[in-house]
Residue, then its C-alpha position, 0 to 999 in steps of 0.5 A: x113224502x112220509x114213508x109208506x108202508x102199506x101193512x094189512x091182512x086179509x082173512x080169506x073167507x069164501x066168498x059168496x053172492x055174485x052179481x054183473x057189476x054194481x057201484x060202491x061208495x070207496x073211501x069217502x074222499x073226492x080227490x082233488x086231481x090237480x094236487x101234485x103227484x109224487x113218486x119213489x122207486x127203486x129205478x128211474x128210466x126216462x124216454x125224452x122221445x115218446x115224452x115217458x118214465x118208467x118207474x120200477x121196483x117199489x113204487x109208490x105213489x102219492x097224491x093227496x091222501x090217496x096211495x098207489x103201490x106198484x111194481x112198475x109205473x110208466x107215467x105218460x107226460x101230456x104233449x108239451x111235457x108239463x104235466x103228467x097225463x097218465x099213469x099205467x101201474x103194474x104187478x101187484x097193484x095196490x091202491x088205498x083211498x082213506x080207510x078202502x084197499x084194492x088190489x089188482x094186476x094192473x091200474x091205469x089212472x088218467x089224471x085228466x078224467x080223475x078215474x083209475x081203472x083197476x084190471x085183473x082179479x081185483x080185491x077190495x076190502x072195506x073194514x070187514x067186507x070184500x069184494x072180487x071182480x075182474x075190473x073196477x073203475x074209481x071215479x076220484x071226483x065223486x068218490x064212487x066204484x064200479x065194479x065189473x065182470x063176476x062180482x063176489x062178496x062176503x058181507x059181515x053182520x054186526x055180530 
């Protein structure tokens, strides 16, 4: 896997306009779940017992164009060991998804559903727009956001 370097400032604007939840387009890619995943770490811890690894320090994740970045990433392996079932990301999440960004505390993606749930003041930014929520779930087979609990945005004119 190409080296990934995740380099992007942010000009933290006050943020204006709330709502309970609304939908959002992420991306502009559907991603085909059933690709490999790859994985890079510091640390490598594996349990054979409960069938988990636990990855730490630098973690990144691959799998097609999208990019997961994380502190430390258990990743749970379906019953038979074949395959990995899910991933549960923590500490200074950061998800990208073609030109979209989001940051959070936490991630979980179920490879199986083809969503990630991010928790924990997230942040999402696309070009010149943000958004702040407590949570967000991506779906990865349509491309679409849901983002949840006290939604804030600044929206930027073309001007």
């Amino acid at each position: 896997m190409p080296s990934f370097i995740l380099t992007f400032g942010l000009i933290l604007l006050p943020l204006g306009g709330f709502a309970q939840g609304t939908s959002i387009a992420l991306g502009g890619i559907q991603q085909d779940t059933s690709q490999p995943v790859e994985v890079s770490a510091d640390n490598l811890s594996v349990d054979q017992e409960n069938g988990t690894a636990i990855f730490s320090g630098n973690v990144v994740i691959g799998q097609g164009e999208m990019r997961l970045a994380a502190d430390r990433v258990l990743v749970v392996y379906a019953a038979d060991q074949s395959r990995i079932q899910r991933l549960e990301a923590s500490g200074g999440v950061t998800l990208v998804t073609g030109p979209d960004a989001a940051e959070a505390e936490r991630a979980d993606y179920d490879i199986d559903a083809g969503t990630v749930v991010m928790s924990g003041d997230v942040l999402l930014t696309q070009g010149n727009n943000a958004l702040t929520s407590d949570s967000m779930t991506v779906d990865l087979k349509t491309g679409s956001a849901q983002m949840q609990g006290r939604v804030k945005t600044v929206l930027q004119s073309r001007n």
